[in-house]
DRENPA-3360 file (N, C-alpha, C; in nm, 2 decimals, always signed):
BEGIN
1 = XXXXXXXX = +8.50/-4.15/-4.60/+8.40/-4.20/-4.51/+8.42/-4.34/-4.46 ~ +8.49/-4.42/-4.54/+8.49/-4.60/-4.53/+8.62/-4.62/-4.40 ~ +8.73/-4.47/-4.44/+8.81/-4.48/-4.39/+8.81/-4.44/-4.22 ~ +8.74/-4.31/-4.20/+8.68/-4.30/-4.09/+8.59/-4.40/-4.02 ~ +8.51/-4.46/-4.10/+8.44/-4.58/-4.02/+8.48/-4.67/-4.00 ~ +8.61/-4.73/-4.06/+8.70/-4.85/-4.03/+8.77/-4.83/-3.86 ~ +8.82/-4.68/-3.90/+8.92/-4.68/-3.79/+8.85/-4.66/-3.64 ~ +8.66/-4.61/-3.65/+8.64/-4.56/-3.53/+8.59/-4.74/-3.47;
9 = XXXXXXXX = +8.58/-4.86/-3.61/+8.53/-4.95/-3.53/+8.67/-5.01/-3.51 ~ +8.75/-5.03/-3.51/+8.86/-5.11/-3.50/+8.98/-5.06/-3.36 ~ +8.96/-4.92/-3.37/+9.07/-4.86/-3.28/+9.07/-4.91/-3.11 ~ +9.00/-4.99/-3.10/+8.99/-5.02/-2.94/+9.05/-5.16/-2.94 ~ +9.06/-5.26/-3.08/+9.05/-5.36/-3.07/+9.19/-5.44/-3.10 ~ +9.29/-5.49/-3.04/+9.41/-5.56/-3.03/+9.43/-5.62/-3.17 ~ +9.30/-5.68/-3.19/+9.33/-5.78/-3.29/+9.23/-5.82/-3.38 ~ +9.19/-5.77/-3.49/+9.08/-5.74/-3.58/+9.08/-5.89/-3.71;
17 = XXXXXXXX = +8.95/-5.93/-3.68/+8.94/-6.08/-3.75/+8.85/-6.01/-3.88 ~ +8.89/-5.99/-4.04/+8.79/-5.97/-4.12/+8.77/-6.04/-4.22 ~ +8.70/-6.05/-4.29/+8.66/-6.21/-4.39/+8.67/-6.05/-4.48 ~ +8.71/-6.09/-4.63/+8.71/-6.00/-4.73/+8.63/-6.10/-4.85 ~ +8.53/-6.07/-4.91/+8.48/-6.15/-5.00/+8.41/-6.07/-5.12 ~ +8.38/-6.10/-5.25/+8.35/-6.05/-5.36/+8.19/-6.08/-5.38 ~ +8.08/-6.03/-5.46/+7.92/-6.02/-5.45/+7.88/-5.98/-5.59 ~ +7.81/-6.03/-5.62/+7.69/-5.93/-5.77/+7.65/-5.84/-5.67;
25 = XXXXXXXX = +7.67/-5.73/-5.71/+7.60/-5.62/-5.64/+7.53/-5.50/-5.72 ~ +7.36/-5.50/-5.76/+7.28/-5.62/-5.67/+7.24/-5.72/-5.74 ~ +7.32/-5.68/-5.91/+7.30/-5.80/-5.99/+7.41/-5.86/-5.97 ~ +7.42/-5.93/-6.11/+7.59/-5.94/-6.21/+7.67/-5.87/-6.28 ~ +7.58/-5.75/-6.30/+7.65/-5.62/-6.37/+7.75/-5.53/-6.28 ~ +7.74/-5.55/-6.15/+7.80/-5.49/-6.06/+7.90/-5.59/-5.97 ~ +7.97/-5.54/-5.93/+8.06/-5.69/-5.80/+8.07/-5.55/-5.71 ~ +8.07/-5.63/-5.60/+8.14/-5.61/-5.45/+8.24/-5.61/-5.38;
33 = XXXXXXXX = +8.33/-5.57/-5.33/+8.45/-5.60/-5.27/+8.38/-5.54/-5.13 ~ +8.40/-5.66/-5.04/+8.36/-5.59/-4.91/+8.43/-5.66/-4.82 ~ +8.51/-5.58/-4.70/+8.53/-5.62/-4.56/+8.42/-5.52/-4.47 ~ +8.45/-5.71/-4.41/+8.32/-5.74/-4.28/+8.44/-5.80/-4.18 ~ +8.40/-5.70/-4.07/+8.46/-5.75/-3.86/+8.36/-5.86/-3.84 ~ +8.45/-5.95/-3.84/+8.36/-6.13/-3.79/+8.36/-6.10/-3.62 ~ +8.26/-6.11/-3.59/+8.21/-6.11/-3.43/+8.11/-6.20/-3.40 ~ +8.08/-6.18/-3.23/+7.97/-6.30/-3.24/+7.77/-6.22/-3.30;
41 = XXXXXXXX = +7.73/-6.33/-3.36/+7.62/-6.30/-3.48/+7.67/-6.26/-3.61 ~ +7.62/-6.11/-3.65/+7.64/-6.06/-3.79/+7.75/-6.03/-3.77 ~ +7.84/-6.03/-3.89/+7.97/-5.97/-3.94/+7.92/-5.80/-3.93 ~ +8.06/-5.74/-3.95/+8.00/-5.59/-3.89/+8.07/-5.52/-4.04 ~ +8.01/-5.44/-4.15/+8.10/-5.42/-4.23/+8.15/-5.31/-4.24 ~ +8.31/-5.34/-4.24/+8.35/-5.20/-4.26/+8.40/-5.06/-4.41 ~ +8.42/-5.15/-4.48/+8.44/-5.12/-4.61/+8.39/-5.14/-4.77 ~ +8.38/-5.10/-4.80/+8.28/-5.19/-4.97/+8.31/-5.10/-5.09;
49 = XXXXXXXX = +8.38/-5.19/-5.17/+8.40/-5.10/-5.34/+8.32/-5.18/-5.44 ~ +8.27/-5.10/-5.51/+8.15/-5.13/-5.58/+8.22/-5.08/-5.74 ~ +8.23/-5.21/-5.81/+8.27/-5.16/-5.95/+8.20/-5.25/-6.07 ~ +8.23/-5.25/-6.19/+8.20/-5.30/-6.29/+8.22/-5.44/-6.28 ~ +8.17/-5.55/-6.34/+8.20/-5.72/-6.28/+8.28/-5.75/-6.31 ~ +8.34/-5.68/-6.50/+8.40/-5.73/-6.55/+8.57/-5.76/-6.49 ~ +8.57/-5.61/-6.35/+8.73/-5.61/-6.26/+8.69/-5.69/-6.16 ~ +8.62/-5.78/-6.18/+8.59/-5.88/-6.06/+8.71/-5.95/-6.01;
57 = XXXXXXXX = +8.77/-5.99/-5.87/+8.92/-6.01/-5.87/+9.05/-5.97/-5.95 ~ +9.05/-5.86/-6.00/+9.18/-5.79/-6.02/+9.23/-5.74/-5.95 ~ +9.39/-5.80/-5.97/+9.48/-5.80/-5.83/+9.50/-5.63/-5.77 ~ +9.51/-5.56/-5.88/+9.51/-5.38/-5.87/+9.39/-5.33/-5.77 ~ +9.27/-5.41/-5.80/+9.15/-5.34/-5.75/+9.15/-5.38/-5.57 ~ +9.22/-5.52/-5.59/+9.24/-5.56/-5.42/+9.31/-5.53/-5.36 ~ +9.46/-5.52/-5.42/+9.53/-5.44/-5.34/+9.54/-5.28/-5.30 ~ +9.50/-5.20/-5.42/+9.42/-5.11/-5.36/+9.37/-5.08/-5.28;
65 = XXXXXXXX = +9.27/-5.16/-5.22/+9.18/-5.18/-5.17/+9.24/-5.22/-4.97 ~ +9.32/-5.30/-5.02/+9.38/-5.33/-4.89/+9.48/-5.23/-4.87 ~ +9.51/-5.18/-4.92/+9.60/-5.03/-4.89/+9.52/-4.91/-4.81 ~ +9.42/-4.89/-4.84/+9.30/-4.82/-4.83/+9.27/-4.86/-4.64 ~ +9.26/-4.96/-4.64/+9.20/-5.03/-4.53/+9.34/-5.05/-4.42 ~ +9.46/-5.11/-4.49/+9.55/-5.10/-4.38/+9.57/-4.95/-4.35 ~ +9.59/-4.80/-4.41/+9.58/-4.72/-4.36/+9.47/-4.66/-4.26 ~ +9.39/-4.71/-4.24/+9.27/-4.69/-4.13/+9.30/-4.73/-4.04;
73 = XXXXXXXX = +9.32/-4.90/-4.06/+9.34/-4.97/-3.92/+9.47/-4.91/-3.85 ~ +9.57/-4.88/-3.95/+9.70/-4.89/-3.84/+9.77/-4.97/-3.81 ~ +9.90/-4.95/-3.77/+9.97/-5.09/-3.74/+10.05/-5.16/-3.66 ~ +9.94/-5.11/-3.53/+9.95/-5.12/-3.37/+9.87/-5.32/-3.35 ~ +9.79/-5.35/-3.47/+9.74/-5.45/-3.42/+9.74/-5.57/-3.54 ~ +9.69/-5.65/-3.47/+9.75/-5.81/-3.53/+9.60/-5.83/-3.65 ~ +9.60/-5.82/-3.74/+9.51/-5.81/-3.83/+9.54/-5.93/-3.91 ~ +9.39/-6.05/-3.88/+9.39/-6.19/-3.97/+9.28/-6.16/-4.07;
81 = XXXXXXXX = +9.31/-6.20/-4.16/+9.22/-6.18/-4.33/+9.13/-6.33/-4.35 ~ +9.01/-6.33/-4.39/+8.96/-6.47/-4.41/+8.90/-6.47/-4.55 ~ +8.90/-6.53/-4.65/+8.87/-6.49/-4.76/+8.83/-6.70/-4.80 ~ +8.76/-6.69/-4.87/+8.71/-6.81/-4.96/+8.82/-6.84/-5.05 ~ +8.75/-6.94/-5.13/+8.87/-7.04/-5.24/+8.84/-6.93/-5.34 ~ +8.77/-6.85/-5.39/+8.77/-6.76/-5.49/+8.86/-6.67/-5.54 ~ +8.96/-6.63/-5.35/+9.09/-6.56/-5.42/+9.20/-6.59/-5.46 ~ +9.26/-6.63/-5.61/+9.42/-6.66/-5.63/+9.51/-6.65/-5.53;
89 = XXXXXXXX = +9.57/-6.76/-5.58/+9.71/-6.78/-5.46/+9.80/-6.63/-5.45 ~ +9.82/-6.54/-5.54/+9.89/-6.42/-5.56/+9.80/-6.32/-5.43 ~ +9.72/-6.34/-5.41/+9.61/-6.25/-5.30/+9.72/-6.25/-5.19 ~ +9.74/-6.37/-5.15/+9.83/-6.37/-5.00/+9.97/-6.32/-4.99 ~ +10.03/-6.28/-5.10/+10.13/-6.15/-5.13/+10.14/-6.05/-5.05 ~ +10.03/-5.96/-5.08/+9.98/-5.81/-5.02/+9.96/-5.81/-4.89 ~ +9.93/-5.94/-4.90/+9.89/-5.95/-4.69/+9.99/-6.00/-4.61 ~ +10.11/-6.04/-4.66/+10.21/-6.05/-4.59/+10.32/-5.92/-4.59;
97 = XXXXXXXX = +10.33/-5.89/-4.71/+10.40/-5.73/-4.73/+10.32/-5.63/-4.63 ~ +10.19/-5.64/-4.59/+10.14/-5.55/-4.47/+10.14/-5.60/-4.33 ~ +10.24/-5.71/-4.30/+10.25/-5.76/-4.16/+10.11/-5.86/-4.15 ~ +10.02/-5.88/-4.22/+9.87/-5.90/-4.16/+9.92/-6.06/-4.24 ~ +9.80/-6.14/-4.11/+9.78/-6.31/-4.09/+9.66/-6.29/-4.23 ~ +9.64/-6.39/-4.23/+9.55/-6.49/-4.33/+9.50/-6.60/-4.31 ~ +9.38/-6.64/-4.29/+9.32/-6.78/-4.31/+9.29/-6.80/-4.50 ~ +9.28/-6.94/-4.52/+9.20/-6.89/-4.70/+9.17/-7.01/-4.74;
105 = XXXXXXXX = +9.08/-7.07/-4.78/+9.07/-7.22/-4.88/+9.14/-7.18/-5.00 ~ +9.15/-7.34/-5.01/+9.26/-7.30/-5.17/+9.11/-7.36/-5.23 ~ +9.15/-7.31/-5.36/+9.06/-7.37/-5.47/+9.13/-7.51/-5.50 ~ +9.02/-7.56/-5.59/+9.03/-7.73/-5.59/+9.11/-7.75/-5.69 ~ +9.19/-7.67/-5.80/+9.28/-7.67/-5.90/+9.44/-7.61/-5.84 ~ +9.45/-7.59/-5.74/+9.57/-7.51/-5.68/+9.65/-7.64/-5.62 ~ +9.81/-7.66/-5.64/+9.91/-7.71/-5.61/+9.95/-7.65/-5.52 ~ +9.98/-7.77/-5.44/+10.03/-7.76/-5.32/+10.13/-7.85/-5.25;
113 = XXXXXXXX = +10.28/-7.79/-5.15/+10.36/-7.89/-5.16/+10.41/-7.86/-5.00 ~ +10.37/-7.98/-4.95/+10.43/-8.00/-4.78/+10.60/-8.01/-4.77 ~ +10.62/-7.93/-4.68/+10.79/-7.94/-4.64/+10.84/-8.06/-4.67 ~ +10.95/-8.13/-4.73/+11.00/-8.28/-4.67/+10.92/-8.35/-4.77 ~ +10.79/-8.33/-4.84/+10.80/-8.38/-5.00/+10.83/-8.34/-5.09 ~ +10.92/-8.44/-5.19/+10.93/-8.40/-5.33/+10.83/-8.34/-5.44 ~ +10.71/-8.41/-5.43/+10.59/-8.43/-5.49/+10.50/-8.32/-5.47 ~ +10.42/-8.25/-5.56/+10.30/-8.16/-5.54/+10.18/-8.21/-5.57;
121 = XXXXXXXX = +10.11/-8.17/-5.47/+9.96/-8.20/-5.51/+9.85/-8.11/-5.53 ~ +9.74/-8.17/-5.56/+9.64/-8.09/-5.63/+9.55/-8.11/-5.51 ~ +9.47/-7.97/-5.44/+9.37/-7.95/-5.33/+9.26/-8.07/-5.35 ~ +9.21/-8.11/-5.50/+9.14/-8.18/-5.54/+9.15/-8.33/-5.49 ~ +9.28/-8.35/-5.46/+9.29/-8.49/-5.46/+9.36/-8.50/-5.30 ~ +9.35/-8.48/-5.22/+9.31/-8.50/-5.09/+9.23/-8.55/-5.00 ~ +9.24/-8.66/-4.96/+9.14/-8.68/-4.87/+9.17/-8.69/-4.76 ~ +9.01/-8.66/-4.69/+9.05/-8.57/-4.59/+8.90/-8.68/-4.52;
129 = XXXXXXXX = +8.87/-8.60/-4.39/+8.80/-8.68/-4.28/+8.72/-8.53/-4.22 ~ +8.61/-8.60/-4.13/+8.55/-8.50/-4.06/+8.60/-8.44/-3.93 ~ +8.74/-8.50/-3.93/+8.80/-8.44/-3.78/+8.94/-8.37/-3.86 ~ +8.91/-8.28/-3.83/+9.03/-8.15/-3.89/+9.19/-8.24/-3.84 ~ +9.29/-8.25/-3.97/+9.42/-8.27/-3.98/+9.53/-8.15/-4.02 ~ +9.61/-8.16/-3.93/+9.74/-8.05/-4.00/+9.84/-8.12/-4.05 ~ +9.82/-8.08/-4.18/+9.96/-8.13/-4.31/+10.05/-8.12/-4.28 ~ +10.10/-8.01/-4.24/+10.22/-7.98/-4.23/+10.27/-7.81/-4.28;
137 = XXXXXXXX = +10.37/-7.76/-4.29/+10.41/-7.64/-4.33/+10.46/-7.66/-4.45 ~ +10.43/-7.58/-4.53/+10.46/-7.61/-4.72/+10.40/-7.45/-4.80 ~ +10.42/-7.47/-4.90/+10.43/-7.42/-5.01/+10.30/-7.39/-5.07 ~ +10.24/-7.30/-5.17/+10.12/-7.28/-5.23/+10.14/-7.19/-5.36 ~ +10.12/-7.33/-5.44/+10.12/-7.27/-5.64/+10.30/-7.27/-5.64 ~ +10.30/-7.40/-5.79/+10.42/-7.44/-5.84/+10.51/-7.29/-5.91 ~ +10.35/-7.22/-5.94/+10.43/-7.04/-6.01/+10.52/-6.95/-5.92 ~ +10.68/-6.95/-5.94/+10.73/-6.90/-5.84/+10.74/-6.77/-5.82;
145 = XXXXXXXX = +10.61/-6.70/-5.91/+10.56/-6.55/-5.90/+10.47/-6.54/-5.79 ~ +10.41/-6.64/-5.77/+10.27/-6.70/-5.66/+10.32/-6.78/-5.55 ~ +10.42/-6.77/-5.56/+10.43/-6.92/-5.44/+10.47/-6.86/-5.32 ~ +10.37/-6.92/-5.20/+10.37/-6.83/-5.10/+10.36/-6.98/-4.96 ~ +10.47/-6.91/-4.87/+10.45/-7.05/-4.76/+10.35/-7.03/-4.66 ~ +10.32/-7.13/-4.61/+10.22/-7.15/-4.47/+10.15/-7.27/-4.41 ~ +10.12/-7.26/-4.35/+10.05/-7.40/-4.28/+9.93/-7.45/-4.37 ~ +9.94/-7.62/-4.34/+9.78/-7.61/-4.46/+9.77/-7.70/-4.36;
153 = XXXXXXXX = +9.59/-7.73/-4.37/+9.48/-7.81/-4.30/+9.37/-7.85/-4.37 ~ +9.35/-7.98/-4.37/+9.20/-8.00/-4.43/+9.09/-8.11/-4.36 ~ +8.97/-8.08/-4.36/+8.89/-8.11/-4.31/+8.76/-8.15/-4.38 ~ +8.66/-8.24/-4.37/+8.56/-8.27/-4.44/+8.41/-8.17/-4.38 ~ +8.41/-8.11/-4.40/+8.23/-8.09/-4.30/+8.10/-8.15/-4.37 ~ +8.09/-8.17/-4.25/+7.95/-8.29/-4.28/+7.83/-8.16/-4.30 ~ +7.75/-8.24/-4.43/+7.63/-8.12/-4.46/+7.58/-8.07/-4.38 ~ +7.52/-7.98/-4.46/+7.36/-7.89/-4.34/+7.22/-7.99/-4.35;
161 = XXXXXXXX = +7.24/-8.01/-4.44/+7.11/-8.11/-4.43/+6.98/-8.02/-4.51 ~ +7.03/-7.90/-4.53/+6.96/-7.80/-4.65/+6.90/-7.81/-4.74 ~ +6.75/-7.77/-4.76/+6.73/-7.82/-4.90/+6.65/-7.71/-4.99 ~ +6.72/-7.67/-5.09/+6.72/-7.58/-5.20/+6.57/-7.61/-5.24 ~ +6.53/-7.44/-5.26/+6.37/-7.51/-5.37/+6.46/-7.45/-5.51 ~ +6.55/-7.46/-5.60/+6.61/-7.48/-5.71/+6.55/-7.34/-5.79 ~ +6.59/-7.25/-5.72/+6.50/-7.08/-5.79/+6.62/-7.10/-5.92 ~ +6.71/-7.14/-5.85/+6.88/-7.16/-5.99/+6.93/-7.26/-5.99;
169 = XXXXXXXX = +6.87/-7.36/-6.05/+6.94/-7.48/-6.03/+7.11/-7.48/-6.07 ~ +7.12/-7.39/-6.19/+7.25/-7.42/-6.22/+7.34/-7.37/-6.10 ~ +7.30/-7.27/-6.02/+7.43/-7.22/-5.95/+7.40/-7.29/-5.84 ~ +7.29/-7.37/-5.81/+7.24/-7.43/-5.65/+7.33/-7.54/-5.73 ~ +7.34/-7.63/-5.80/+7.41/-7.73/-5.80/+7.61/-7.73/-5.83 ~ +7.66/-7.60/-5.87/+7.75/-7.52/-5.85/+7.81/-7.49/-5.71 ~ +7.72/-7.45/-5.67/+7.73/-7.39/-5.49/+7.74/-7.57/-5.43 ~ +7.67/-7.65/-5.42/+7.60/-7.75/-5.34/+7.79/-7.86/-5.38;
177 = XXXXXXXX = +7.80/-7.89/-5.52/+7.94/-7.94/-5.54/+8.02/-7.87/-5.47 ~ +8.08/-7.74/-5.47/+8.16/-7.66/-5.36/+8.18/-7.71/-5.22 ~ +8.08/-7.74/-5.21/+8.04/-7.74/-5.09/+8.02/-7.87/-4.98 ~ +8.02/-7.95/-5.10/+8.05/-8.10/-5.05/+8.21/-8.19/-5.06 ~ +8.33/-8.07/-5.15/+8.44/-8.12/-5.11/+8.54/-8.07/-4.99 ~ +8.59/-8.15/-4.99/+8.69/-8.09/-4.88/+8.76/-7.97/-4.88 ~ +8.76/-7.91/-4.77/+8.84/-7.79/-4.70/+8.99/-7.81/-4.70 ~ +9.08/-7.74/-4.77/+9.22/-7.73/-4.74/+9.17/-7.60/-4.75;
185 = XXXXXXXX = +9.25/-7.57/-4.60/+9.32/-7.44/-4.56/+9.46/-7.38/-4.55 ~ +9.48/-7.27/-4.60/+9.62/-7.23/-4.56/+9.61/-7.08/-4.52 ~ +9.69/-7.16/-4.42/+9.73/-7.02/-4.30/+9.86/-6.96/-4.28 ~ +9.88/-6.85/-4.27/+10.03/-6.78/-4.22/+10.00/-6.81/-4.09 ~ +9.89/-6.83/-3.95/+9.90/-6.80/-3.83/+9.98/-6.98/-3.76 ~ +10.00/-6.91/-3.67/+10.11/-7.00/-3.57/+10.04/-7.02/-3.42 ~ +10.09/-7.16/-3.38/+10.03/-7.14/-3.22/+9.89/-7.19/-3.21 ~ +9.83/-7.22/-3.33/+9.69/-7.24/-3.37/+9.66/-7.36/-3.35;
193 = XXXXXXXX = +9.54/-7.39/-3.27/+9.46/-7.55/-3.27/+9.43/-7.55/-3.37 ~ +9.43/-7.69/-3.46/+9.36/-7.71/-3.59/+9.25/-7.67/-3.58 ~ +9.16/-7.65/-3.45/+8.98/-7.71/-3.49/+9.01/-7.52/-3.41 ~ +9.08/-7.44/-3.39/+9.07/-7.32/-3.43/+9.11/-7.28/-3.57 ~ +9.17/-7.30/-3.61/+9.19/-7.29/-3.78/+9.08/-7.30/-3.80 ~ +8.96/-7.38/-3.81/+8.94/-7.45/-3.85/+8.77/-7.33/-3.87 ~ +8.74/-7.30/-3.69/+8.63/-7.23/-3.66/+8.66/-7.05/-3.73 ~ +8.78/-7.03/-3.72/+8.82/-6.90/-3.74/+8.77/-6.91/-3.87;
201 = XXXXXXXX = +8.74/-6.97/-3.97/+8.73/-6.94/-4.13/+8.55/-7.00/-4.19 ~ +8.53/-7.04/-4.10/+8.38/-7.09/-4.08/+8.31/-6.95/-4.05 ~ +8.39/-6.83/-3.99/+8.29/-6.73/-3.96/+8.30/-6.67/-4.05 ~ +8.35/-6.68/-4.15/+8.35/-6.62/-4.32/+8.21/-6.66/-4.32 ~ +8.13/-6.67/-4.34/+8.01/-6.74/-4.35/+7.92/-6.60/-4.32 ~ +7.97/-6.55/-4.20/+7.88/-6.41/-4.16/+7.86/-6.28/-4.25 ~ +7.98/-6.28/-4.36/+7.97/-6.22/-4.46/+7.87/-6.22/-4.58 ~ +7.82/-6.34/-4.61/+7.74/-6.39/-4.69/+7.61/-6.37/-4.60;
209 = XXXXXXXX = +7.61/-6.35/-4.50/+7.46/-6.28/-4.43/+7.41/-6.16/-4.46 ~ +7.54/-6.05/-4.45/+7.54/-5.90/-4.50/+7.49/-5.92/-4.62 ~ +7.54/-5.98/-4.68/+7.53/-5.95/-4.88/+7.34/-5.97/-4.87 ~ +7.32/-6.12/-4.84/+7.15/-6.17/-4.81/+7.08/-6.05/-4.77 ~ +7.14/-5.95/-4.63/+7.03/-5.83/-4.57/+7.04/-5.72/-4.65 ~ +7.07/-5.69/-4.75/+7.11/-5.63/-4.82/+7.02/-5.62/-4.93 ~ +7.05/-5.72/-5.00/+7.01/-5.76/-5.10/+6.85/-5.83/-5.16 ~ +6.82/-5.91/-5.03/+6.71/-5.96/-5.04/+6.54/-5.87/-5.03;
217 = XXXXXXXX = +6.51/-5.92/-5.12/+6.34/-5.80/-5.09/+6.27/-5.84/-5.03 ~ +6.30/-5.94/-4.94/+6.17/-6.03/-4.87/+6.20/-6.00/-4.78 ~ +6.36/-6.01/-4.71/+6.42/-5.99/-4.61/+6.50/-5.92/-4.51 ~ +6.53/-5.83/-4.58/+6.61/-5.73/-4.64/+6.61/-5.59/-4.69 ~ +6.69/-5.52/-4.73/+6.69/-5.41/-4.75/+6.67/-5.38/-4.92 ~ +6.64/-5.50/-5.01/+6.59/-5.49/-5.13/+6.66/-5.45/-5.24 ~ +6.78/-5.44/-5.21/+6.84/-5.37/-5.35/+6.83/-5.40/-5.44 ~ +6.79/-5.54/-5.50/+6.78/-5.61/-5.62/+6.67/-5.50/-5.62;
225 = XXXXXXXX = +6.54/-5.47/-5.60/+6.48/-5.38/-5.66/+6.46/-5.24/-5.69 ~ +6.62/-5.16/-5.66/+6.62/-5.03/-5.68/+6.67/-5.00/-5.81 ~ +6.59/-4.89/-5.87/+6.61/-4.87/-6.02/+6.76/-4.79/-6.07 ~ +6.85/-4.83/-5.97/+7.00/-4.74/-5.97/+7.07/-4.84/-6.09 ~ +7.12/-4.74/-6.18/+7.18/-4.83/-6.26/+7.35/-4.82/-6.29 ~ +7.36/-4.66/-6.23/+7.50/-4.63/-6.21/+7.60/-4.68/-6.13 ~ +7.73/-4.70/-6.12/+7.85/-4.73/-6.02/+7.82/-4.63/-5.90 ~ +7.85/-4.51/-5.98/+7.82/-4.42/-5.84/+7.70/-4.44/-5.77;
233 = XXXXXXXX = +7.57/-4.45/-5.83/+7.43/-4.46/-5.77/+7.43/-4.59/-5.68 ~ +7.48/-4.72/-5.74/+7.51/-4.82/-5.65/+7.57/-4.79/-5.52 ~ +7.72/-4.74/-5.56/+7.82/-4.72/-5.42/+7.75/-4.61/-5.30 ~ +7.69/-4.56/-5.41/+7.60/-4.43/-5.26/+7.51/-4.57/-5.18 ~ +7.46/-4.60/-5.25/+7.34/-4.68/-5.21/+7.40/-4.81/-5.10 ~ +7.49/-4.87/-5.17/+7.60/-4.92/-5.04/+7.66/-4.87/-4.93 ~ +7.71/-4.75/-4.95/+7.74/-4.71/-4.80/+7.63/-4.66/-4.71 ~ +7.45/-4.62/-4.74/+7.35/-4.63/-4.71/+7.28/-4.76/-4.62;
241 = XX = +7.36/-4.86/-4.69/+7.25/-5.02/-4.67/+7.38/-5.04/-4.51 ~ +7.52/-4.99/-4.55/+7.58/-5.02/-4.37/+7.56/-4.96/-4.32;
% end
């Protein structure tokens, strides 16, 4: 079904932009693996595996998963991947072995090494500004099982000015840190204005709307309060909520 619906939304389109990102679904007992088509407004979703938390990022269940999805799309067109700091450096492997681009934040523990330096650094220790810079072309993760090249960029963004009523303080102050360091990006794409790098991975963002209409009971389609306790009962109920 996921496979048919991938290809009847995609088959018109040159060049397919999808943010792939992971979810409690609709608790923590469950995770999400879901691609979403970034367009203008809501992300459009095309795909979703629904499994136990505990395979939360396993590289088996993702590449799977992107196996699944590159057989839909086809490989007539230029397919860029946008994914958060949540996925391991080893993620950008599978997506180069299938011809397909990538945008991605590195996490703030990941090493990183620009062409023409000796030295490696840590995403952490970067400083960066509110007007987007290109590093240069380099390296990503000292592990030379992981180590994958591409352009990197980083950028500061200035807050939203948001303010939490603290329903979870621990993860609002978890989320809110994330969220106030700096952006290093790395990209396989070429030809790119930094402050497109820059917008193309900012619509990752639209995916986190899906999960919200979904999920929320106020707002949304309520899942947090359906009495489904099964994998299967969940995953029915996900390809229902797209």
């Amino acid at each position: 079904v996921y496979q048919q619906r991938v290809s009847r939304l995609t088959h018109s389109l040159s060049v397919c932009v999808i943010a792939v990102d992971w979810s409690g679904y609709p608790s923590s007992e469950f995770s999400v693996l879901r691609a979403s088509l970034l367009c203008d407004g809501r992300a459009i979703p095309l795909m979703s595996k629904v499994i136990s938390s505990r395979y939360q990022n396993n590289s088996a269940v993702q590449n799977d998963f992107l196996d699944q999805m590159a057989a839909a799309i086809g490989k007539d067109k230029q397919v860029i991947i946008v994914t958060d700091a949540g996925f391991r450096s080893s993620w950008f492997h599978p997506l180069r072995s299938l011809g397909w681009d990538f945008v991605g934040r590195v996490r703030s523990s990941l090493y990183f090494q620009v062409a023409g330096d000796e030295e490696w650094q840590m995403a952490r220790d970067i400083v960066s500004s509110t007007t987007v810079r290109y590093l240069g072309f380099g390296r990503l993760a000292r592990n030379a099982s992981r180590d994958c090249p591409g352009h990197v960029y980083t950028v500061h963004k200035r807050a939203t000015g948001r303010k939490s009523s603290q329903h979870y303080p621990r993860t609002d102050r978890m989320y809110r840190k994330n969220a106030r360091g700096p952006w290093l990006l790395f990209t396989s794409l070429m030809g790119y204005k930094p402050r497109g790098i820059v917008k193309t991975y900012s619509r990752r963002m639209q995916t986190e709307q899906n999960f919200r209409d979904e999920k929320s009971e106020r707002y949304g389609l309520g899942l947090r309060a359906s009495q489904s306790r099964g994998e299967k009962r969940i995953s029915v109920l996900c390809l229902v909520a797209v």
